[in-house]
C-alpha positions in Angstrom: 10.3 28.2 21.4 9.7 31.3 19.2 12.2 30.3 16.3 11.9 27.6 14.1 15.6 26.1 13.3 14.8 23.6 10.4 11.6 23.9 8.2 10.9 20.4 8.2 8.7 19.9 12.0 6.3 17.5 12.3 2.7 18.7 13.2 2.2 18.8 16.6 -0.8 16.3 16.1 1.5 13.7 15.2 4.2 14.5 17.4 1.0 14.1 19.8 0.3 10.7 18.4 4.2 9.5 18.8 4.6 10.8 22.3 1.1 9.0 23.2 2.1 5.4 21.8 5.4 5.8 23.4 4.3 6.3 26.6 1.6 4.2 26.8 3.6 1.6 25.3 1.8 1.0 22.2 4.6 0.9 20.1 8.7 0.5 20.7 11.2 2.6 19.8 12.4 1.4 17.0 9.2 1.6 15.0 8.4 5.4 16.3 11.9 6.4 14.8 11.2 4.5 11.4 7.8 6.2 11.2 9.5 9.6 11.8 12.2 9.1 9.5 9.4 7.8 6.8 7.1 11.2 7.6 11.0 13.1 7.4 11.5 11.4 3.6 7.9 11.7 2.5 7.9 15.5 3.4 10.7 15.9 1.4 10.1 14.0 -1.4 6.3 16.9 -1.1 8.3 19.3 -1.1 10.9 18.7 -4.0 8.1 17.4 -6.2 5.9 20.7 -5.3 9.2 22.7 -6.2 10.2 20.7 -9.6 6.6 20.6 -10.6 6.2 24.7 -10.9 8.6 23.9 -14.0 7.5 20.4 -14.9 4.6 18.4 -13.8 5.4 15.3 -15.7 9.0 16.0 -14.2 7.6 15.9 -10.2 5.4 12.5 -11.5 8.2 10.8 -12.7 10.3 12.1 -9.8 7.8 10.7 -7.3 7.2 7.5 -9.5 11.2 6.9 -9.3 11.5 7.5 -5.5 8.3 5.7 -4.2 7.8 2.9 -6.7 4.7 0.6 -6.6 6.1 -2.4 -4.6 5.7 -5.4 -7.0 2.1 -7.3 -7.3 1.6 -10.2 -5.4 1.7 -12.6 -8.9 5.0 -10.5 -10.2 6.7 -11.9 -6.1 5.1 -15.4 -6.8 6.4 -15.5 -10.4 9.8 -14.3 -9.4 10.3 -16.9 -6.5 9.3 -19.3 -9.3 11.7 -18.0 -11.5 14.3 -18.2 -8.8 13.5 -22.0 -8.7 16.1 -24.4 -9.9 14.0 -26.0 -12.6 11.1 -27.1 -14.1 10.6 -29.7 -11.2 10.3 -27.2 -9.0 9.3 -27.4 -5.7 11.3 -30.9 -6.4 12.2 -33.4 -3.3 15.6 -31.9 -3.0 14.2 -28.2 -3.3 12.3 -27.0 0.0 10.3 -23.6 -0.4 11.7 -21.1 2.9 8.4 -19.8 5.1 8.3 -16.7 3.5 8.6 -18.3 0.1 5.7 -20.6 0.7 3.8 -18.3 2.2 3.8 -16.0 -0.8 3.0 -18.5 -3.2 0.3 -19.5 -1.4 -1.5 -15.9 -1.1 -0.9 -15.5 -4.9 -3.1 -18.9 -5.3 -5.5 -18.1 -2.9 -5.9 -14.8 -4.6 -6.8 -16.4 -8.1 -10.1 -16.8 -8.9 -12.1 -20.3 -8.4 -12.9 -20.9 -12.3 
């Protein structure tokens, strides 16, 4: 194919890397299509940033900051579950902590340093 209809083509190396995983059954469907449309938003997001930034570089930095935010530290997910947490008690008797609950809390402990 000689014309390019949309600007916005992966590179052929990771179209490469797709096709490969696919067919040798590395990965499913399902995540192959989330990482395209992640590589889609990302390229994007380059490309609006590299535009905005020719008139504002703080403006592209906050514009990236604002679309990709820093997911929250483990200790701000623990402290929120806790804060989630019915009272002072908690975990009380009558409270029980879901898998994923427990499991957070217990990487933010494990994660504090042994004094």
């Amino acid at each position: 194919m000689t014309e390019q209809l949309h600007p916005m083509v992966p590179p052929n190396i990771l179209l490469n890397i797709w096709e490969s995983d696919w067919f040798a059954e590395r990965q499913n469907v399902d995540f192959l299509l989330i990482q395209a449309y992640q590589a889609g938003a990302d390229a994007e997001l380059d490309a609006c940033c590299k535009w905005v930034s020719e008139e504002s570089p703080i403006a592209a930095t906050e514009l990236r900051a604002a679309r990709r935010p820093k997911p929250p530290s483990l200790k701000e997910q623990a402290l929120a579950v806790l804060e989630e947490a019915p009272g002072p008690d908690y975990p009380s008797p009558m409270t029980v902590l879901n898998a994923e609950q427990h499991a957070l809390i217990r990487r933010a402990l494990e994660a504090l340093p042994d004094d």
